[in-house]
DOMILUM-948815 format. One line per 4 residues: number of its first residue (from 1); for each residue x, y, z of C-alpha. Coordinates in steps of 0.25 Angstrom, whole numbers, plus 5000, padded with zeros to 4 digits. Example, Ala and Ser with C-alpha at 12.3 -4.5 7.8 and 13.67 -1.06 7.14 Angstrom:
! residues 2
1 = 5049/4982/5031  5055/4996/5029
This chain:
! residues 476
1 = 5700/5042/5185  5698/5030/5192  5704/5037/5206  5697/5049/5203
5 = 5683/5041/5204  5687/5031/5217  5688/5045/5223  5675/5050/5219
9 = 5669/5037/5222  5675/5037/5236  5671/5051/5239  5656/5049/5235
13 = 5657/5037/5245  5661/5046/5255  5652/5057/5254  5641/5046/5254
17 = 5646/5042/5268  5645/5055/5273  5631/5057/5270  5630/5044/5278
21 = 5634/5050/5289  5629/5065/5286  5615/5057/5285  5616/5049/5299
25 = 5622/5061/5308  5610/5070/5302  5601/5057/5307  5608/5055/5321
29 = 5605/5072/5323  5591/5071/5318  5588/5061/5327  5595/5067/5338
33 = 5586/5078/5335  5574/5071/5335  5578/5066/5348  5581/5080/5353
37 = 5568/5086/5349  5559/5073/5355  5567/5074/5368  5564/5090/5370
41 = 5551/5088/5367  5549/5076/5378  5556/5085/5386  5547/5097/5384
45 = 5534/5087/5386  5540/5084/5397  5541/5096/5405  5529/5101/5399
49 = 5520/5091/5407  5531/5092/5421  5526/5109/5417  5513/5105/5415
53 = 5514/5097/5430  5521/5108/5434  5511/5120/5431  5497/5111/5435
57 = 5503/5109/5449  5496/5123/5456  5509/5120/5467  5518/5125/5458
61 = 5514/5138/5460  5512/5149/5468  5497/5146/5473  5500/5148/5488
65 = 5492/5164/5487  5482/5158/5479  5478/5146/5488  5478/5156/5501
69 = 5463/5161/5496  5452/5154/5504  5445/5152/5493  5454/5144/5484
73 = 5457/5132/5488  5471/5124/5489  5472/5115/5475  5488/5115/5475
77 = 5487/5101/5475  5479/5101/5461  5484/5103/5448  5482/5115/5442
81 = 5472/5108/5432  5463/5103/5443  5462/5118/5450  5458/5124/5436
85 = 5445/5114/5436  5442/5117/5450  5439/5132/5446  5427/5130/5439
89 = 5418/5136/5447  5426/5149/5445  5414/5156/5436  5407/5153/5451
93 = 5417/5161/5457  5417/5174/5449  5401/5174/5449  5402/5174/5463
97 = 5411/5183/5464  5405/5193/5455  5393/5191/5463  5400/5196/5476
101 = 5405/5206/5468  5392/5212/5464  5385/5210/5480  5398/5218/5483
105 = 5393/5230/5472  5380/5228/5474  5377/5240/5486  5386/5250/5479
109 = 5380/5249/5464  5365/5246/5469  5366/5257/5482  5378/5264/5486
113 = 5383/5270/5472  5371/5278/5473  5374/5285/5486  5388/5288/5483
117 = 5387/5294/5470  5373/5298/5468  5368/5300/5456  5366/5313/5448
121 = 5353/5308/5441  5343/5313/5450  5331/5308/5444  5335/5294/5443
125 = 5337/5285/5454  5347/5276/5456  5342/5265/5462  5329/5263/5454
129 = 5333/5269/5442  5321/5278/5441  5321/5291/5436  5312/5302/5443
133 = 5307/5310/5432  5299/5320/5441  5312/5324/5447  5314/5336/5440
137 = 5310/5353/5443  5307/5355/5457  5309/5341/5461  5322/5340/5454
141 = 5327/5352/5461  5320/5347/5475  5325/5332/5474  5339/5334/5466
145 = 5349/5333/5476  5360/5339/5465  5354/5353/5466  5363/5364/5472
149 = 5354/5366/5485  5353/5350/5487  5369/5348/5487  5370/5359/5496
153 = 5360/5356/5504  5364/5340/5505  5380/5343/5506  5376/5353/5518
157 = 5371/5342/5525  5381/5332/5521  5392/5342/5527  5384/5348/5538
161 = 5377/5335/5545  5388/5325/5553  5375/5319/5559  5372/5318/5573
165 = 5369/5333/5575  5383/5337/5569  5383/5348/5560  5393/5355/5553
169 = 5391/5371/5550  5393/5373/5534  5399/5385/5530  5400/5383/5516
173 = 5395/5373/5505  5397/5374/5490  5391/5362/5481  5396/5365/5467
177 = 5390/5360/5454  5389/5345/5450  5399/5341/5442  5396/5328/5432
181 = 5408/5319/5430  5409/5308/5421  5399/5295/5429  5399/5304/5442
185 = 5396/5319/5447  5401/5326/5459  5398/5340/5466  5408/5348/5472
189 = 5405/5353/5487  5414/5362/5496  5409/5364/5510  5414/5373/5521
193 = 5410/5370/5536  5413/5367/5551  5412/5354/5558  5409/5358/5572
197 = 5416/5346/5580  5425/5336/5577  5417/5324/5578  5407/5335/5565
201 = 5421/5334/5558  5423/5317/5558  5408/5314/5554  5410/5325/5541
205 = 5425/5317/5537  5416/5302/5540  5405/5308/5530  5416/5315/5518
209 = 5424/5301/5521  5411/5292/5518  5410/5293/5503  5425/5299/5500
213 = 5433/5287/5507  5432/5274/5497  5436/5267/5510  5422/5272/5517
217 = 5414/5269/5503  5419/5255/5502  5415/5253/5515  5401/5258/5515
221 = 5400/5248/5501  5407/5238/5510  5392/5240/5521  5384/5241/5510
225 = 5387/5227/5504  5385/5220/5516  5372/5229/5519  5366/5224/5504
229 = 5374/5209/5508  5365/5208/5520  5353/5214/5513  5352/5201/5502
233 = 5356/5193/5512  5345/5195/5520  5335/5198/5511  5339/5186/5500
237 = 5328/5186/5489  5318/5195/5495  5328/5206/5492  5318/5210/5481
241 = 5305/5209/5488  5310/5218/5499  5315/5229/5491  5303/5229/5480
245 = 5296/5230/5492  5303/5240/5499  5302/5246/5485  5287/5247/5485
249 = 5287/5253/5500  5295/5265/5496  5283/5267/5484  5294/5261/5472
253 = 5286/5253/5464  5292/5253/5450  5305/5245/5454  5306/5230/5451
257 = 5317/5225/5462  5326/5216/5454  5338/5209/5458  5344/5218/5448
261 = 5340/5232/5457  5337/5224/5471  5349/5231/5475  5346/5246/5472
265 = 5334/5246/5475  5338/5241/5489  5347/5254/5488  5338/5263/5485
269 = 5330/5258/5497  5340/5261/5505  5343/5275/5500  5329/5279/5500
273 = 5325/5275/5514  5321/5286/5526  5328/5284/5539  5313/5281/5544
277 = 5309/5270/5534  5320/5263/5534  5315/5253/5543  5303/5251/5534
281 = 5314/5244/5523  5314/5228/5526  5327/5226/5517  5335/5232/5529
285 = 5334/5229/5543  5342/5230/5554  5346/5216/5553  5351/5219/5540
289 = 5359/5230/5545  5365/5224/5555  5370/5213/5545  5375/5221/5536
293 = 5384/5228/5547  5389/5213/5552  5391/5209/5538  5400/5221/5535
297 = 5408/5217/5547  5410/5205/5544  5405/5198/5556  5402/5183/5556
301 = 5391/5177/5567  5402/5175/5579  5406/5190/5577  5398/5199/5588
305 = 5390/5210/5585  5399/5221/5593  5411/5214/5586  5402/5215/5572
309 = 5399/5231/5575  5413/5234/5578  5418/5228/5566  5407/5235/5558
313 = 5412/5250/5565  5425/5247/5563  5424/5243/5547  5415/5255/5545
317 = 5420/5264/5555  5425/5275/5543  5409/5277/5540  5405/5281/5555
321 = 5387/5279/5550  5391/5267/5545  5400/5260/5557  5391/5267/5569
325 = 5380/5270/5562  5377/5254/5558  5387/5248/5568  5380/5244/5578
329 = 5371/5232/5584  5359/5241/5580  5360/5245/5566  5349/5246/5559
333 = 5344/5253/5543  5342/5266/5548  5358/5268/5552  5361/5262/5537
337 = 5351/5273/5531  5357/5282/5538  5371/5279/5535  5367/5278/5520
341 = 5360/5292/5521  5375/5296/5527  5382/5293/5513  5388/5302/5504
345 = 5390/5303/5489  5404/5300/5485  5413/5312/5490  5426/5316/5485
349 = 5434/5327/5496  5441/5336/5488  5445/5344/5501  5443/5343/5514
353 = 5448/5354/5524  5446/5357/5539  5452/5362/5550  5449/5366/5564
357 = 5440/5375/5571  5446/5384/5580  5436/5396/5581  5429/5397/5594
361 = 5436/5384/5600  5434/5384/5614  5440/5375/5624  5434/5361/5622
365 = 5424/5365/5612  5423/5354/5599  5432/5358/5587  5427/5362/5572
369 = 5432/5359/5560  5432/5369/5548  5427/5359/5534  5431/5362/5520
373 = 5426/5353/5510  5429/5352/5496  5421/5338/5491  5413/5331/5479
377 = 5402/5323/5482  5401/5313/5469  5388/5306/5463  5384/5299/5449
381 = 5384/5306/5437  5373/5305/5427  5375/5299/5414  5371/5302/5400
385 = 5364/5287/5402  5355/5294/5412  5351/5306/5405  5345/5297/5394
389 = 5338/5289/5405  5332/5303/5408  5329/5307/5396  5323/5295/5393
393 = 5314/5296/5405  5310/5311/5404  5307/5307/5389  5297/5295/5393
397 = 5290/5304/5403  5289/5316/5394  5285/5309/5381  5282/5294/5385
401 = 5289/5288/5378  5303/5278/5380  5306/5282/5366  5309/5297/5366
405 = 5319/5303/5377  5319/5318/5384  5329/5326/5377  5329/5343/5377
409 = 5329/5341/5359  5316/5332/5362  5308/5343/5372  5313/5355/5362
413 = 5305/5347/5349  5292/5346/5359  5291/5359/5363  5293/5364/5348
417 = 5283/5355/5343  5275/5362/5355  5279/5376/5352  5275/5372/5336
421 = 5260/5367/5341  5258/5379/5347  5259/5389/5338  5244/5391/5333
425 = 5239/5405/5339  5226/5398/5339  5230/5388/5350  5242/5392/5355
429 = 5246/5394/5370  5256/5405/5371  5259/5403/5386  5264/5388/5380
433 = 5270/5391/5368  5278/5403/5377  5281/5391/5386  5286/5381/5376
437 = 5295/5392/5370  5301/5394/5383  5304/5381/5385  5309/5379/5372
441 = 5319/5389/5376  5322/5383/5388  5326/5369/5380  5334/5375/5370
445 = 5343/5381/5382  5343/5367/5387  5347/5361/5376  5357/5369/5373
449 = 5369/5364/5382  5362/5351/5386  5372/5340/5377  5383/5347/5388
453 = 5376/5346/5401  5378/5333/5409  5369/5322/5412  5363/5329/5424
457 = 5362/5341/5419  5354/5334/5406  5344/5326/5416  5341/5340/5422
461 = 5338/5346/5407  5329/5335/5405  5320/5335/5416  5319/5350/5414
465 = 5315/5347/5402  5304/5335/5405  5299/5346/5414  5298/5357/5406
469 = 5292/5347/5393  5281/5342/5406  5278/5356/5410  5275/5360/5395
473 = 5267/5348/5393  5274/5343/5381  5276/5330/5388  5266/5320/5383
């Protein structure tokens, strides 16, 4: 028994020597752990802030393309810190910038958007925003350049006229309907006729090319930015005073002149000038002219005037009126007029097919050029926007008031409640009551398929509508 417990005893003393040394070995590896940990974590910090060194050093990367622009200046030596605080002025940047942008857009949306697609609203003008009210019946059929015998007679010209006594012989011309698409409209034309010479042949492509090459329309915005540039430039701050003035002399006294509209209505100026007053406009001289044309050329002072002139030809010289007819050392407003006047809506050549005239060739004798031509000559749509401006209009005029709107529903309730009022035998008229039964008639077919007409289509119901309301007296 007394064995048996030395052995226990002695067993339990071993164990508790064990533990011992379980107990240190786990210490030593905690600790080696600890130490593992701390030095990763030194480790870490310290190539965080050699990366940190690393990534603020602008040398470090591949800045060579970015430092080539003239306008950014060489910082490698800086940290990258230090180039961030330098671009505060940034915000200056961008608004001048944007500001650029809009002198660049300026000609096109105030001016030159309304030669190449013109618009389909007749009756409102698109540089003043007025709309004609009178401009309906026999003047609307007079002054509406959409009718059938206007197109023809204005696409006859356009195809028959090469300037400078140069004439082409028609044979055929066929202007289809107006077709309404979405923000625009175009008109279908096919056109048969002989060029009599080659040199007729060359001014009909420099004409077609004009407004269907987006290379040729890029240039003319190209001119006509420099032409407005030179404009402000010289003008400055009277800008405004000239044109309200030049405003009144054209008899337009109901148009404030803004900073906002200063631009269109230097456009509309422009548009609505006769060869033979044009001199009489002080905003454009031939100082300005010739500006406008070494500007687009991008002569300095110690550049010659020959050398300015060739350049200008040589830029322009796809849009022959634009490069000879304005370069040269005597340029003056009338050549710019006319070159305006020269400018088509926007075409798009669908075919274009001609070949050589043979027939009664003689020896010497100039060749001709058979021309078959299948276009559309594009403009501006009218919106349902506009319609409502119409309406609006029409329903001032017709019932004074800015509260109540022209609409065929509106006109049919006036002429019942007329038709009602003139029912005692006593006091009736027969000849108006026959009238307004007419035209109530002639209101219900209208408003029959108008919800499926289109814009235009709509304006020309309203007017004809204002005018038969007027005729019959039931406007108040």
């Amino acid at each position: 028994m007394k064995q048996t417990l030395e052995k226990t005893s002695a067993f339990e003393e071993n164990m508790k020597k064990s533990l011992y040394m379980m107990r240190g070995v786990v210490a030593v590896a905690l600790i080696v752990c600890v130490a593992m940990v701390v030095r990763y974590f030194m480790k870490m910090s310290s190539y965080q802030d050699n990366a940190n060194n690393y990534l603020s050093k602008p040398t470090n990367y591949m800045t060579k393309p970015l430092f080539a622009g003239q306008s950014i200046p060489n910082v490698s030596s800086q940290s990258i810190f230090t180039l961030m605080s330098g671009y505060q002025s940034i915000d200056e940047s961008i608004t001048e910038n944007e500001g650029l942008l809009t002198s660049f857009r300026l000609p096109y949306q105030s001016f030159l958007r309304h030669i190449y697609l013109p618009s389909l609203n007749v009756w409102k003008d698109p540089f003043t925003q007025k709309i004609d009210i009178d401009l309906m019946g026999e003047a609307f059929l007079k002054k509406n350049p959409y009718t059938d015998i206007a197109l023809i007679n204005k696409r006859t010209d356009f195809f028959k006229s090469m300037g400078l006594d140069i004439y082409n012989k028609i044979e055929s011309i066929k202007v289809d309907n107006i077709v309404e698409e979405g923000e625009n409209f175009y008109i279908p034309i096919n056109v048969k006729f002989v060029a009599p010479s080659r040199r007729a042949f060359l001014f009909l492509l420099d004409k077609l090319a004009l407004t269907s090459d987006k290379d040729n329309i890029m240039l003319v915005n190209d001119f006509f930015y420099y032409l407005w540039s030179t404009i402000r430039q010289t003008h400055g701050d009277k800008l405004e005073a000239l044109v309200q003035k030049a405003l009144k002399d054209q008899k337009i006294t109901d148009v404030v002149v803004t900073k906002d509209n200063v631009d269109a209505m230097l456009g509309y100026l422009l548009t609505h000038r006769k060869q033979g007053d044009i001199k009489k406009l002080p905003l454009l001289t031939p100082k300005i002219v010739q500006s406008a044309v070494r500007a687009s050329s991008l002569c300095d002072e110690s550049t010659s005037k020959e050398k300015c002139l060739f350049d200008f030809r040589e830029k322009y010289r796809s849009i022959p009126r634009l490069a000879y007819g304005l370069g040269y050392e005597k340029a003056k407003p009338s050549d710019l007029l006319y070159f305006l006047k020269s400018i088509p809506p926007l075409l798009v050549i669908d075919d274009f097919d001609f070949e050589k005239k043979y027939d009664n060739a003689s020896i010497g004798a100039e060749m001709q050029y058979n021309v078959s031509l299948s276009l559309k000559v594009y403009g501006k749509g009218m919106q349902a926007d506009e319609v409502s401006e119409i309406a609006t209009r029409l329903g001032k005029a017709c019932f004074q008031s800015d509260e109540e709107s022209l609409s065929l529903p509106q006109a049919m309730t006036v002429v019942d409640s007329n038709i009602s009022k003139n029912t005692d035998p006593a006091i009736m008229d027969r000849q108006r009551s026959k009238n307004l039964l007419e035209m109530k008639t002639v209101l219900s077919g209208m408003q029959a398929g108008y919800e499926e007409l289109t814009p235009y289509k709509k304006s020309i119901k309203l007017f004809e509508t204002y005018r038969m309301l007027d005729d019959m007296l039931l406007c108040k």
